[in-house]
N, C-alpha and C positions, 0 to 999 in steps of 0.2 A: 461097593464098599460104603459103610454108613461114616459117617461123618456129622459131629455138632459144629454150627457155624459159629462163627466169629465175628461176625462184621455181615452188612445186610450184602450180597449179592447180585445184580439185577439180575432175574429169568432165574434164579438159580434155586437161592432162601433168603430169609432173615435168620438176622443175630437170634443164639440160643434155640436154631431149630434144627430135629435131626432129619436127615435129608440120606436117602440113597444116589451116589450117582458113581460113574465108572473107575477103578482103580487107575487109571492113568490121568484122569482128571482130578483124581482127589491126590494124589502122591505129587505132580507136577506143578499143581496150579492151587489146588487151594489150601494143602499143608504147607507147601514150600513160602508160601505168601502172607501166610499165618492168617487166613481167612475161614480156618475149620483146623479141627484137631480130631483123629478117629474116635468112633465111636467104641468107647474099651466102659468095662463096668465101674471103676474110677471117676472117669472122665463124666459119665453120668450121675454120678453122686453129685461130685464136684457144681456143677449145671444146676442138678436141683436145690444144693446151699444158695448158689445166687441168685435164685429163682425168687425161696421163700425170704433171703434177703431184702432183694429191690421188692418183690408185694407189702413186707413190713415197712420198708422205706415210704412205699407209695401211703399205704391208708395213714402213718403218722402227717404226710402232710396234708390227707383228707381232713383230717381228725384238727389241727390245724388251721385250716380253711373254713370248715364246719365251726370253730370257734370263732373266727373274724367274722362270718356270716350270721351267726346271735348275736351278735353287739352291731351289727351295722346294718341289718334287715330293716325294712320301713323306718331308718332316720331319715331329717330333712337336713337337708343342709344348702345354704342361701347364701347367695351372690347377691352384691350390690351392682349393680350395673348402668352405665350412664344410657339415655335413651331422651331422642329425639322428641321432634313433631308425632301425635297421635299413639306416642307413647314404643315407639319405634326403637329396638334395643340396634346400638351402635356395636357393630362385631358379632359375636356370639361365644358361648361357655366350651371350651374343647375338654377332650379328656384325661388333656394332660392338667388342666386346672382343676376337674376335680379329684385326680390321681393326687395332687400336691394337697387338697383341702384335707382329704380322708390318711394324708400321711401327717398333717399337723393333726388330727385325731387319735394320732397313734399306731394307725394301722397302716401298713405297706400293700398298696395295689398297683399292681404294674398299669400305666394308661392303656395297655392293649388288652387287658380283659372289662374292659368298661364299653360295651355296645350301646351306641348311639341308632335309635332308629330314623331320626333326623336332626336336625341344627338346634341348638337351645338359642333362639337367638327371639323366641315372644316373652313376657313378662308370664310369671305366673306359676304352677308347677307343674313340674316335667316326672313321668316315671322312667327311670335310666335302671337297663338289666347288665349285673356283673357277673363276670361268670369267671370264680377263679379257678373250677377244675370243670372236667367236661358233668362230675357228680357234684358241684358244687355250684349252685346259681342262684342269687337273688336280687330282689329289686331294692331301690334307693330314691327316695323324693330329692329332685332339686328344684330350691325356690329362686327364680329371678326376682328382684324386688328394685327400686327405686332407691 
């Protein structure tokens, strides 16, 4: 029996995929469970409306993203920082500090798409990669200064 799924399955499918498997398994267990609904010529339409939905969903926030990333590509933006002997920075820049600098700029970046490839914790500039979609990534100066 073919069946579109519902919800990801382990070993079995993923959501919005059509799958063959036995009329006892699809009748008992995964329509009963609402984890698949058969495969009818409706049901198929239906599937490909939500399909080219969420794609339009997805590129509007590419599109989005791609916007925030022209206005924010090779800006600098600069921390004061106290710092010791030999010019030694006391703590170091996290990404949740500069997730709050670039939302006082206007724009919303979550701190977990800001990859750090190590500490900002010397004087000087840093090139820091953000990546707000897996098609969407660029880089950002940050300047430690005195």
């Amino acid at each position: 029996m073919k069946v579109i799924m519902l919800e990801d399955v382990r070993k079995v499918g993923k959501k919005d995929e059509i799958i063959e498997v036995s009329d006892g398994y699809a009748n008992n267990y995964l329509i009963k469970n609402k984890l698949a609904v058969p495969y009818t010529k409706r049901s198929k339409e239906v599937l490909d409306i939500q399909i080219d939905k969420k794609e339009q969903e997805e590129e509007s926030r590419v599109q989005n993203f791609n916007d925030i990333k022209s206005k924010l590509e090779n800006k600098t933006i600069t921390f004061k920082v106290k710092t010791g002997a030999g010019d030694k920075v006391f703590g170091k820049v996290s990404t949740k500090q500069i997730s709050e600098e670039i939302k006082k700029m206007g724009y919303s970046v979550d701190k977990k798409c800001i990859k750090l490839d190590n500490d900002l914790d010397v004087l000087g500039t840093h090139i820091v990669l953000i990546e707000l979609h897996k098609r969407v990534k660029f880089k950002i100066n940050i300047q430690l200064s005195k």
